[in-house]
C-alpha positions as CSV (number, residue, x, y, z in Angstrom):
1,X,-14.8,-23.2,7.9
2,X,-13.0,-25.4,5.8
3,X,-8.9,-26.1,6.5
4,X,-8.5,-25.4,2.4
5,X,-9.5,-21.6,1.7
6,X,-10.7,-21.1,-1.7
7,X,-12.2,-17.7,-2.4
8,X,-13.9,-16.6,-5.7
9,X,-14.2,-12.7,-6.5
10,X,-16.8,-11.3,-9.2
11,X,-15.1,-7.6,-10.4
12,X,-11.7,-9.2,-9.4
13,X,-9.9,-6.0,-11.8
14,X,-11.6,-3.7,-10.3
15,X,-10.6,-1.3,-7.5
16,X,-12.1,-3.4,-4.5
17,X,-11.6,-6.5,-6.0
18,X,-7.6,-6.0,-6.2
19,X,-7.1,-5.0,-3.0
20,X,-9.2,-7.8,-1.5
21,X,-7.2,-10.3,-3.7
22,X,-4.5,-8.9,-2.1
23,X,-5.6,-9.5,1.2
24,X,-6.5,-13.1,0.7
25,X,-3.6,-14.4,-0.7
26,X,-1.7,-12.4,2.5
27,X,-4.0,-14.8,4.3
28,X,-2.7,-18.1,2.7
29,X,-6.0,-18.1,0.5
30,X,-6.0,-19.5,-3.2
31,X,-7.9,-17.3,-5.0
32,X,-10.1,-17.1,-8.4
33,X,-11.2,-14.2,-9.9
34,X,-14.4,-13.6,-12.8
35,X,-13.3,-11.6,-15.6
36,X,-15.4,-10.4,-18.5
37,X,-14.3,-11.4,-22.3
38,X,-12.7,-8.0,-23.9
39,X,-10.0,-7.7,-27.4
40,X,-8.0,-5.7,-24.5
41,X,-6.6,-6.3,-21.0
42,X,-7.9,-4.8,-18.2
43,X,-6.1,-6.3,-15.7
44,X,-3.9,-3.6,-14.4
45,X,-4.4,-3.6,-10.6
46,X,-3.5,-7.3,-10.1
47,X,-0.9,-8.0,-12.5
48,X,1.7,-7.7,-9.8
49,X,0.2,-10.2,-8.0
50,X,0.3,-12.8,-11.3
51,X,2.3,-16.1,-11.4
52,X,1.9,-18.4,-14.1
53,X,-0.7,-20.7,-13.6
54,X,1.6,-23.4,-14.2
55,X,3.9,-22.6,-11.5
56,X,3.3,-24.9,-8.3
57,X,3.3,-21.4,-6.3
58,X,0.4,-20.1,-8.3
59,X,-2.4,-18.8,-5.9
60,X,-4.4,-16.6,-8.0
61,X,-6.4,-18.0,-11.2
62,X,-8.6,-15.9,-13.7
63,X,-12.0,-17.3,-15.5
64,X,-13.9,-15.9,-17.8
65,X,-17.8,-15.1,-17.0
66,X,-20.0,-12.4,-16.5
67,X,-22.7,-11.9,-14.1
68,X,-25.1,-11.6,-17.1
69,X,-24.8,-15.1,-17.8
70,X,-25.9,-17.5,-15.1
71,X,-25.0,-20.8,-16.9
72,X,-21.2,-19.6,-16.9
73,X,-21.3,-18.7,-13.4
74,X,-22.7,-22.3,-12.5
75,X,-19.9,-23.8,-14.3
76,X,-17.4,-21.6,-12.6
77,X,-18.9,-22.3,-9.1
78,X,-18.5,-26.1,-9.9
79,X,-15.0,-25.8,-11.2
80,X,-13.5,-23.8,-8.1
81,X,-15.5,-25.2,-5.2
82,X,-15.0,-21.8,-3.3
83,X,-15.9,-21.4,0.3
84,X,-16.2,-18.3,-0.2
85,X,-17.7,-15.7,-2.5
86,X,-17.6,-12.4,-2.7
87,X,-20.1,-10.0,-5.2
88,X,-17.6,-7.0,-6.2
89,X,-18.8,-7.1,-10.0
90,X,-21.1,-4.5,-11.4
91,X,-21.7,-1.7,-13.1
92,X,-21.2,0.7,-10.8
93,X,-20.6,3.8,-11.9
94,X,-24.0,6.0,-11.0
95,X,-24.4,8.9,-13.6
96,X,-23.7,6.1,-16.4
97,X,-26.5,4.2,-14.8
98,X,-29.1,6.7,-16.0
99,X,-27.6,6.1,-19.2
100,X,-27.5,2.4,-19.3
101,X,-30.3,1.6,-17.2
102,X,-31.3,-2.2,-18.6
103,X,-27.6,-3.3,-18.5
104,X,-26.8,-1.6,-14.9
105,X,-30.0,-4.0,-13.6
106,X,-29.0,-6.8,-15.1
107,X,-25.7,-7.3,-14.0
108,X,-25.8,-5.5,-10.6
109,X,-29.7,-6.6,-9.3
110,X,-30.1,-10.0,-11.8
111,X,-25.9,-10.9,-11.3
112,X,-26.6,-11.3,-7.5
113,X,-29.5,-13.1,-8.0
114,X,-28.0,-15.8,-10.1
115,X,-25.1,-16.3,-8.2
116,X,-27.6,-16.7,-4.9
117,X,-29.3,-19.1,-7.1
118,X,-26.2,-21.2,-8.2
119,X,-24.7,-20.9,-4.2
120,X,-28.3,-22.8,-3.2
121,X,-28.0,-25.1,-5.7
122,X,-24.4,-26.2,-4.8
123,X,-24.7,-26.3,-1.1
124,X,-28.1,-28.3,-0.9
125,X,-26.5,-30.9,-3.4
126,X,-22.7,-31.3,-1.6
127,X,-23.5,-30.0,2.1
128,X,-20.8,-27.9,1.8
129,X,-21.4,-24.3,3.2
130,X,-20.6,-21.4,1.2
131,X,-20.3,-18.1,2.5
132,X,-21.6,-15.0,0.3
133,X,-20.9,-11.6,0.6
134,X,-23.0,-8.6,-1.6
135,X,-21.1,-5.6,-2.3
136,X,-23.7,-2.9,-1.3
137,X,-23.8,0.9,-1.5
138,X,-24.6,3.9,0.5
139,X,-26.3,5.0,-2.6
140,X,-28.7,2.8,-1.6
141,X,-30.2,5.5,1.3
142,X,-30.0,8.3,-1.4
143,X,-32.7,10.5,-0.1
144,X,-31.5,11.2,3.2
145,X,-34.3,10.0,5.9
146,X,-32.1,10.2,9.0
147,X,-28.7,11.2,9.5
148,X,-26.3,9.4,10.1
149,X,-27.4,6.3,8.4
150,X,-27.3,2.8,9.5
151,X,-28.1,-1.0,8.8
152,X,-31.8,-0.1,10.0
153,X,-31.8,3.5,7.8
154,X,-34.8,2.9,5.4
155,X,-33.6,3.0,1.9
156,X,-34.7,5.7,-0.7
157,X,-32.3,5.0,-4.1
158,X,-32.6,7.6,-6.4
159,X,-30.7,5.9,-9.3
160,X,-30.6,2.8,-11.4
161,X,-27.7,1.8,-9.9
162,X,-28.6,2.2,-6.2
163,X,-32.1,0.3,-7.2
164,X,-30.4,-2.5,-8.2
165,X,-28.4,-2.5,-5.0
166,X,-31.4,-2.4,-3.0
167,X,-32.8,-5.2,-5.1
168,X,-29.7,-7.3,-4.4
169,X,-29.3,-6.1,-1.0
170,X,-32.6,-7.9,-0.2
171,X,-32.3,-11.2,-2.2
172,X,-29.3,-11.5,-0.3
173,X,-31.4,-11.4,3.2
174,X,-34.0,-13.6,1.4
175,X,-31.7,-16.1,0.6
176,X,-30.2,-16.1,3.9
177,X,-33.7,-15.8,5.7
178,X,-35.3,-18.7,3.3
179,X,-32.2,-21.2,2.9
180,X,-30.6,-20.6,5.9
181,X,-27.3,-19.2,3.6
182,X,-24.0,-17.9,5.5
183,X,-24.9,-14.3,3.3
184,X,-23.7,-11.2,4.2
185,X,-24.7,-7.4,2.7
186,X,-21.6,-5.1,3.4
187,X,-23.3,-1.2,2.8
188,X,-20.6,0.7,2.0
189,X,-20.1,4.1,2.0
190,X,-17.4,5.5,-0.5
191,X,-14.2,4.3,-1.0
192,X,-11.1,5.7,-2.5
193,X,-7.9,5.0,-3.2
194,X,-5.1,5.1,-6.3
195,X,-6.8,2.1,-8.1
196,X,-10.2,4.0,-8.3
197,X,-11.2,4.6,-11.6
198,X,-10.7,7.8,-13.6
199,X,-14.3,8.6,-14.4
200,X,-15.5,8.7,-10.3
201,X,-14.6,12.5,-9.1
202,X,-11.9,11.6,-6.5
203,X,-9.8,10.2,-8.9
204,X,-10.6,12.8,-11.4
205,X,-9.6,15.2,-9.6
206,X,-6.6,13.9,-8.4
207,X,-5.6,12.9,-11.7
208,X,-6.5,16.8,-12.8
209,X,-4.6,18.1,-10.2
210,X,-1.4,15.9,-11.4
211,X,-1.6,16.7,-15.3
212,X,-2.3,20.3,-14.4
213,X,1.3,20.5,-12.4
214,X,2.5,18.4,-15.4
215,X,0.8,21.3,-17.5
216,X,-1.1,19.2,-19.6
217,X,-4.3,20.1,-18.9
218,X,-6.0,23.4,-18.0
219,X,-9.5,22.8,-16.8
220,X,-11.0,20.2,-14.7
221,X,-15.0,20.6,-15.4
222,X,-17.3,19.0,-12.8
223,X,-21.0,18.9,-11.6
224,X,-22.6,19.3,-8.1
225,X,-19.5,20.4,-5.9
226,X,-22.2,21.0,-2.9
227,X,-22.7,16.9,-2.4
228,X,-21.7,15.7,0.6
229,X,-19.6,12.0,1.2
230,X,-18.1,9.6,3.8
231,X,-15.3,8.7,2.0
232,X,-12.5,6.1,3.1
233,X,-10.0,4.1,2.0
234,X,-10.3,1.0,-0.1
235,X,-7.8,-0.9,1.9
236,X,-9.7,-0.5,4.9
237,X,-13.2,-1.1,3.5
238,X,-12.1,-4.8,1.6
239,X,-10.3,-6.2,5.4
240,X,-14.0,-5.4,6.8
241,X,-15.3,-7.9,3.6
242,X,-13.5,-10.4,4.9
243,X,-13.7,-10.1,8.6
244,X,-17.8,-10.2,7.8
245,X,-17.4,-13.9,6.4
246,X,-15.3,-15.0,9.9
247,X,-18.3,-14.7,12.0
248,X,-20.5,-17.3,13.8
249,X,-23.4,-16.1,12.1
250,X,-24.1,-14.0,8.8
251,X,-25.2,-10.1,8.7
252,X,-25.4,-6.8,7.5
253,X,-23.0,-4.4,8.1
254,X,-22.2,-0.5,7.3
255,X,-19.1,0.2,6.7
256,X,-18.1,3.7,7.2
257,X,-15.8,6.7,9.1
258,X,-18.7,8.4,10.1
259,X,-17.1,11.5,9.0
260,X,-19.0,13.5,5.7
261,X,-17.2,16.5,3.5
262,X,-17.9,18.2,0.8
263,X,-16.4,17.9,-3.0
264,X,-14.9,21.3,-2.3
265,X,-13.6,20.5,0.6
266,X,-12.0,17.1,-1.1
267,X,-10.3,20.3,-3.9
268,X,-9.5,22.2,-1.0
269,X,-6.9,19.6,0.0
270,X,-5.8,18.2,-3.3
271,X,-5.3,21.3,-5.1
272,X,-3.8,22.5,-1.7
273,X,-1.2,19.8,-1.8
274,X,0.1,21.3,-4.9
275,X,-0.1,24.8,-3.9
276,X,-3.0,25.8,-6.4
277,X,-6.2,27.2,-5.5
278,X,-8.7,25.2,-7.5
279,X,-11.1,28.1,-7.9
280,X,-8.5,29.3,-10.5
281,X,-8.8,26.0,-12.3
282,X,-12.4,24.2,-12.0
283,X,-15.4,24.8,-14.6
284,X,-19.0,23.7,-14.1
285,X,-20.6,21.4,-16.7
286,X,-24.6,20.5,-16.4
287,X,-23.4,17.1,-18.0
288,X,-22.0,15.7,-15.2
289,X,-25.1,16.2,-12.6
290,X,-27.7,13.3,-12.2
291,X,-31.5,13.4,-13.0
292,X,-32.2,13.0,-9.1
293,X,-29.4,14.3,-6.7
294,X,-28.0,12.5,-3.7
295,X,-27.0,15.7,-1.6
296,X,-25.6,14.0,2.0
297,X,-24.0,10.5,3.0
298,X,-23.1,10.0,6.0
299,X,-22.3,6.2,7.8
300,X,-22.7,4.9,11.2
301,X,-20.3,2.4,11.6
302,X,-20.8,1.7,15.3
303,X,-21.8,-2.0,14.7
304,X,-19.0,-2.9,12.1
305,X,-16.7,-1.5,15.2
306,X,-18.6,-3.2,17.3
307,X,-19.2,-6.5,16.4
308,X,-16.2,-7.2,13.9
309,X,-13.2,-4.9,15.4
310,X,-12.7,-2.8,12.1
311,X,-11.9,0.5,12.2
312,X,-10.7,3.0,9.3
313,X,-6.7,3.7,9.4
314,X,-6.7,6.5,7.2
315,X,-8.2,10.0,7.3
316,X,-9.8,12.1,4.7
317,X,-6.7,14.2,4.4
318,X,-4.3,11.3,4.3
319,X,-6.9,10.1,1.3
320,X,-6.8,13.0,-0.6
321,X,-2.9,13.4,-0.2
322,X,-2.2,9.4,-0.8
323,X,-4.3,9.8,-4.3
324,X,-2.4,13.0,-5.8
325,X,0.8,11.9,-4.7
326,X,0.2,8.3,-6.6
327,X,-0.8,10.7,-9.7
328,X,2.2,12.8,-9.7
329,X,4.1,9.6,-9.6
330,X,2.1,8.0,-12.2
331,X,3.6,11.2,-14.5
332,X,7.1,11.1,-13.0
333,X,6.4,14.2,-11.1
334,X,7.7,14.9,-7.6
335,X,5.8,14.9,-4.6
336,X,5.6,17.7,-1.7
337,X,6.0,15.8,0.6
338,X,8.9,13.4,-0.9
339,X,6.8,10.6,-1.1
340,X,8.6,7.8,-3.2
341,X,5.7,4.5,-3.9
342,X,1.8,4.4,-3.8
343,X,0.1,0.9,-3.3
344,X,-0.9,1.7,-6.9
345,X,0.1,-0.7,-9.3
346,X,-0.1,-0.2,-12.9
347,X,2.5,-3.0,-14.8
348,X,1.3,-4.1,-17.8
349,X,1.7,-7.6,-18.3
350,X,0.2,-9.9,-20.9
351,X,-2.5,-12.3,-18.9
352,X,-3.8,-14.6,-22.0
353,X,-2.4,-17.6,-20.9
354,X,-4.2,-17.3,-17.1
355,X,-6.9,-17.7,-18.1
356,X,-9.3,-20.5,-18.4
């Protein structure tokens, strides 16, 4: 690898793509960050980690792009000369994608592609290797085959979203196979954390669970409560990103705890916290349950512990607990157990002038 690290992060606002920016710059990396063109900010979860471009200690630096436009991306490739690249960006929420089908492909399948296409281009013309790694899902195995599931687990996708995944999933070995890329898949199984977005159940529930201590808010109406996830912690999941890139040779990796519970389980312990039995408090609503179910997830991560060292650091109860706590602080609301910070980090700050 190359003495000067320069990495470049599609979905850099997002949840995985702030903690990994976090990361990176920990590790002395300049890093550059795709961000769509909105009449609003969204840039929350990295705006404590801005410094003015202009300053000579300036390490992170915003573009804006989209993974729907492959001439943009080019541009952007040529501009920041990145040795490495990771594919966070995408539409990735699953229910929407049944809503929003065409756009969900586009950007999540046709966004890999291009950047695949744009990473050839570069490194045949300059030599210089570039390392890629593809955000994949554990949606992607959808229709259980074989439990627990691993990089050999046939996949059955039973959305949009997780069709697109596969489709990108396998570009990225194609690439890899066909132009002997440094490309990586990373199949991860769900991630939470404070910075997960309001709409996914986790954080809906966590952020229920603070508004109804607050008492503004009632009822917290959900869908299937009988699906089963391996859920970790977003922290964890972006250091195994990383570590994937530092090998001798590319591959794929799940990325897991090899632990599965239930979404009541999940209320068990977040309405627990608080001291509130959730039965008293959650509703069913048909809206919220997809066209084709995904009942069980469940990761093997033997060959990410194997082969990379990573290992998870937090359990599913320390999850649960680290989420509602950073909600009742988000209100101003105590804790039980006198917790006083999160790692979530919600400053507003005005970022027009970051960008290119």
């Amino acid at each position: 690898m190359n003495e000067r690290k320069i990495a470049l992060i599609t979905g850099i606002t997002g949840q995985d793509g702030s903690y990994l920016s976090e990361f990176l710059l920990d590790q002395g990396y300049e890093v550059h960050g795709i961000i769509r063109r909105t009449s609003t900010f969204n840039t929350d979860r990295i705006d404590h980690i801005y410094i003015d471009p202009h300053s000579p200690d300036a390490k992170l630096f915003l573009h804006y792009g989209d993974l729907t436009d492959g001439t943009t991306l080019r541009r952007i490739l040529e501009q920041v000369k990145p040795r490495e690249i990771y594919n966070l960006g995408a539409q990735s929420h699953v229910r929407v994608s049944f809503d929003s089908p065409e756009y969900t492909v586009d950007s999540v399948a046709m966004g890999a592609l291009r950047i695949l296409e744009a990473v050839r281009d570069y490194q045949q013309r300059t030599g210089i290797e570039v390392r890629f790694y593809q955000a994949g899902s554990s949606e992607m195995f959808g229709k259980v085959i074989e439990v627990p599931q691993t990089e050999t687990t046939p996949f059955y996708p039973r959305s949009p979203y997780s069709c697109a995944k596969v489709y990108a999933h396998w570009q990225t070995i194609n690439y890899r196979e066909s132009y002997d890329l440094f490309a990586c898949n990373g199949i991860l199984f769900n991630h939470e954390s404070p910075r997960r977005g309001e709409t996914f159940v986790t954080r809906k529930i966590t952020r229920a669970v603070a508004r109804i201590v607050e008492g503004t808010q009632q009822k917290l109406y959900l869908g299937n409560l009988d699906s089963k996830r391996d859920w970790g912690y977003a922290k964890d999941y972006v250091r195994a990103m990383w570590m994937m890139l530092q090998q001798d040779q590319p591959d794929d990796y799940v990325v897991a705890t090899g632990e599965t519970y239930e979404i009541k389980e999940f209320l068990d312990i977040a309405f627990g916290h608080v001291n509130l039995d959730w039965h008293n408090y959650v509703a069913f609503d048909p809206r919220y349950l997809r066209p084709a179910e995904v009942d069980l997830l469940i990761g093997d991560p033997t060959k990410a512990r194997e082969k990379l060292g990573w290992k998870p650091s937090v359990t599913f109860e320390e999850l649960v607990k680290l989420m509602v706590n950073a909600d009742l602080i988000n209100l101003n609301l105590p804790t039980p157990d006198g917790s006083k910070g999160v790692d979530s980090t919600l400053n507003r700050r005005n970022f027009a002038s970051i960008v290119d």
